[in-house]
C-alpha positions as CSV (number, residue, x, y, z in Angstrom):
1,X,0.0,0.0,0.0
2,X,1.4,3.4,-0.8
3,X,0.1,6.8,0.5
4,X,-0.5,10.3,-1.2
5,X,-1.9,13.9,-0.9
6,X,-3.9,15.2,-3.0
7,X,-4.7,18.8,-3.4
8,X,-8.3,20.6,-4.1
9,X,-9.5,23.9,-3.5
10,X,-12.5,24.1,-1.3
11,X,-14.7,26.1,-3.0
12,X,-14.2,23.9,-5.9
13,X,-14.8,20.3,-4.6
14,X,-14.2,19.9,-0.6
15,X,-14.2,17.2,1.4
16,X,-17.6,17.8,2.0
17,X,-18.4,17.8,-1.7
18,X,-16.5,14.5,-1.2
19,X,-18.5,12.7,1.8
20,X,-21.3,13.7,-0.1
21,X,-20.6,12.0,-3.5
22,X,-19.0,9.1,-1.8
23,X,-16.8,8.6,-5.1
24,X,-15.5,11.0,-7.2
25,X,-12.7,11.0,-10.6
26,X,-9.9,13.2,-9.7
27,X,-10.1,14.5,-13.1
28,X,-8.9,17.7,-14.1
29,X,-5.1,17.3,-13.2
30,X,-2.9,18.8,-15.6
31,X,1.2,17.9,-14.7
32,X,2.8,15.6,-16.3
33,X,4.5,15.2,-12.5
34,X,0.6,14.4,-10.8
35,X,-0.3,12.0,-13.9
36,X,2.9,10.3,-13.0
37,X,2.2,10.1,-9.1
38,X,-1.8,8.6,-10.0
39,X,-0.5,6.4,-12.7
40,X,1.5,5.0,-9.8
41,X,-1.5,4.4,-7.1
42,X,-3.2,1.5,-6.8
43,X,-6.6,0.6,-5.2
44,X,-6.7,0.5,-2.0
45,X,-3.8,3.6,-1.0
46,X,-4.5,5.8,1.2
47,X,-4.9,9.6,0.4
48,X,-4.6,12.7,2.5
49,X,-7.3,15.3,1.8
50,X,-5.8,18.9,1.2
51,X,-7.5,22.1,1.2
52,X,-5.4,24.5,-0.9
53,X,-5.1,28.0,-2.1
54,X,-7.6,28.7,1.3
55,X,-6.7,30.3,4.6
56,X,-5.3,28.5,6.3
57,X,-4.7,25.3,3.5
58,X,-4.0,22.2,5.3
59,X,-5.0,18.8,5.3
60,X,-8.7,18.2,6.3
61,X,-9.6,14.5,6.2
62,X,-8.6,11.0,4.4
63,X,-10.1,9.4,1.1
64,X,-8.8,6.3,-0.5
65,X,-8.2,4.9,-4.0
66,X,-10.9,2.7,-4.9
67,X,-10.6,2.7,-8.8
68,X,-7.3,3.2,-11.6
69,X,-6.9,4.0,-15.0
70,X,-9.8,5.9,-15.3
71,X,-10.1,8.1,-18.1
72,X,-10.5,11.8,-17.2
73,X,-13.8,12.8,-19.5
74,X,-13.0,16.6,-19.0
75,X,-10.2,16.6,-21.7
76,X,-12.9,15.6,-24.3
77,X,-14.8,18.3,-23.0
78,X,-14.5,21.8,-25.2
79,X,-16.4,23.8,-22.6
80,X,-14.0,22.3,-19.8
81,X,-11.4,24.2,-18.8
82,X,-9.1,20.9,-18.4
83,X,-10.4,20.0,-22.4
84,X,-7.0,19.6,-24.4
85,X,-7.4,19.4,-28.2
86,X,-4.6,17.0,-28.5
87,X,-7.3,14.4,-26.6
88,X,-8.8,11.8,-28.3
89,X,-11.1,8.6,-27.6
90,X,-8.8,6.4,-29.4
91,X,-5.9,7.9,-27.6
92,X,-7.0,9.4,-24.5
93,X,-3.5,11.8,-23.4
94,X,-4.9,12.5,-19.1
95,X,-6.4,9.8,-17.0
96,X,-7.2,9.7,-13.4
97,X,-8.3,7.4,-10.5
98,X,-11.4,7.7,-8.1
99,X,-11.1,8.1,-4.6
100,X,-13.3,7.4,-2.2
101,X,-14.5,9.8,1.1
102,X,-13.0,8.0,4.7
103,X,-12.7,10.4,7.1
104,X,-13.3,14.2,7.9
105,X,-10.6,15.8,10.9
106,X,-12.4,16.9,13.9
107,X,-8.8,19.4,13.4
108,X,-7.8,21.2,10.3
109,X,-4.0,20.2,10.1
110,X,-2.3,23.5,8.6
111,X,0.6,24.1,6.2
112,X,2.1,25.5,9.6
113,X,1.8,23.3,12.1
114,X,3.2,20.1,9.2
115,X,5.7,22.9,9.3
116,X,6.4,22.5,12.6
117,X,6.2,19.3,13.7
118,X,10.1,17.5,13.0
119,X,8.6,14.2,12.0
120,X,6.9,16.3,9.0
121,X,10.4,17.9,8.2
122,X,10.8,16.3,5.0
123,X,7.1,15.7,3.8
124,X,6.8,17.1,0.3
125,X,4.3,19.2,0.6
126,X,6.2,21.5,2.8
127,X,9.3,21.2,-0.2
128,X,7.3,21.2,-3.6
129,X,4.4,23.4,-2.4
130,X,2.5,23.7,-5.9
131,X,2.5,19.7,-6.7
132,X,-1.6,18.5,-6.6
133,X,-0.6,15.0,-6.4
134,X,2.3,14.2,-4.2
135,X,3.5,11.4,-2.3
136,X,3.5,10.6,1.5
137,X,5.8,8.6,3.3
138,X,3.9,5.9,5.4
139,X,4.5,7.2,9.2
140,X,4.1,11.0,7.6
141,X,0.4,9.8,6.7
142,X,0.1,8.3,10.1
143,X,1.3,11.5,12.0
144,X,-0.9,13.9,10.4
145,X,-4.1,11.4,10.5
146,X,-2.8,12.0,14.3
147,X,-2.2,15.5,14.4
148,X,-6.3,15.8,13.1
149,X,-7.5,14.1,16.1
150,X,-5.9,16.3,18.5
151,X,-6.7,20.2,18.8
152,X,-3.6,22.2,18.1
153,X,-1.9,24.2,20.9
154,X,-3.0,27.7,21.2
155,X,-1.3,30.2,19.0
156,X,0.8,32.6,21.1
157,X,-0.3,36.1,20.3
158,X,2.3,38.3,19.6
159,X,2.4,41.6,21.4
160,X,2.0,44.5,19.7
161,X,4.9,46.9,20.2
162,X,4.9,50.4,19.6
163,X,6.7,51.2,16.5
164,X,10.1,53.4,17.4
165,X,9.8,57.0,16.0
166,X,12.4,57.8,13.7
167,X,14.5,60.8,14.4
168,X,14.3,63.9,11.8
169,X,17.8,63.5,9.2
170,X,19.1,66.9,9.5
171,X,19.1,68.8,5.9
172,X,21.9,67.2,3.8
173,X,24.6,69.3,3.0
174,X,25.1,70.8,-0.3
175,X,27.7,68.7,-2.2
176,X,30.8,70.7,-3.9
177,X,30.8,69.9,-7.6
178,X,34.3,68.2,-8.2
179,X,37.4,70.3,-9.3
180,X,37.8,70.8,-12.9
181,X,41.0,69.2,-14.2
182,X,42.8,72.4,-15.4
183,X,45.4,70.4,-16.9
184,X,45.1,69.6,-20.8
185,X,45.7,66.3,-22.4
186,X,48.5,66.1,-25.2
187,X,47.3,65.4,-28.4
């Protein structure tokens, strides 16, 4: 069994659009590097549910590979945004695989607290930011399915300091203009 992440933003399909549908195509993926990473998964891995390009993104639940090789219908689609003209039935160029809804986090696992947990350190997500389909390592998926259980520790407000006034800069000096050189070159 491997494990992933997969990306979405909320206000496009969320994990609630998710445990609503059941099972969805992640179709729509256009990187060569995320065709790569789903054309690797297999039914039955386990997925990490990421909220992106949202304040604060972070990982919000788990869903799980339940179908591959499926072939993404939007590039066929003219009106789609994900339609590429290249596309054909005979020779399909994007495919995807569905996933099915597990779980929903009672805790939102932000981009900042994967940040700051050391067994995270080297999770991919926190090096290749912009990737929509990533791998996970196996105890990385473990430790954040943990980290969602468990409320986060209060964030430390900072205190507001009163910014230092500046001092007036007294009135620059005039400059001299430099000394003409009164001596002529030879010719």
């Amino acid at each position: 069994m491997s494990y992933w992440l997969m990306k979405t933003e909320p206000d496009t399909f969320s994990i609630k659009d998710l445990e609503r549908v059941k099972v969805e195509p992640w179709s729509g993926v256009r990187s060569m590097f995320a065709r790569f990473h789903m054309r690797a998964m297999s039914v039955g891995d386990l997925v990490l549910f990421h909220h992106s390009s949202c304040n604060p993104p972070g990982v919000v639940g788990t869903a799980k590979v339940v179908r591959i090789k499926v072939v993404d219908e939007t590039q066929f689609d003219p009106n789609s945004p994900y339609h590429d003209p290249k596309a054909t039935r005979e020779r399909p160029i994007w495919d995807c695989v569905d996933v099915e809804y597990v779980s929903t986090f009672p805790h939102l696992v932000s981009m900042d607290r994967m940040r700051s947990d050391p067994a995270l350190a080297d999770m991919a997500v926190l090096k290749i930011g912009r990737l929509s389909v990533q791998p996970v390592r196996e105890h990385e998926f473990h430790r954040v399915v943990e980290l969602g259980r468990v409320e986060p520790p209060p964030v430390e407000k900072k205190k507001k300091v009163a910014p230092v006034k500046k001092k007036a800069k007294a009135p620059a000096k005039k400059k001299k203009p430099p000394a003409k050189n009164k001596t002529k070159a030879k010719r």
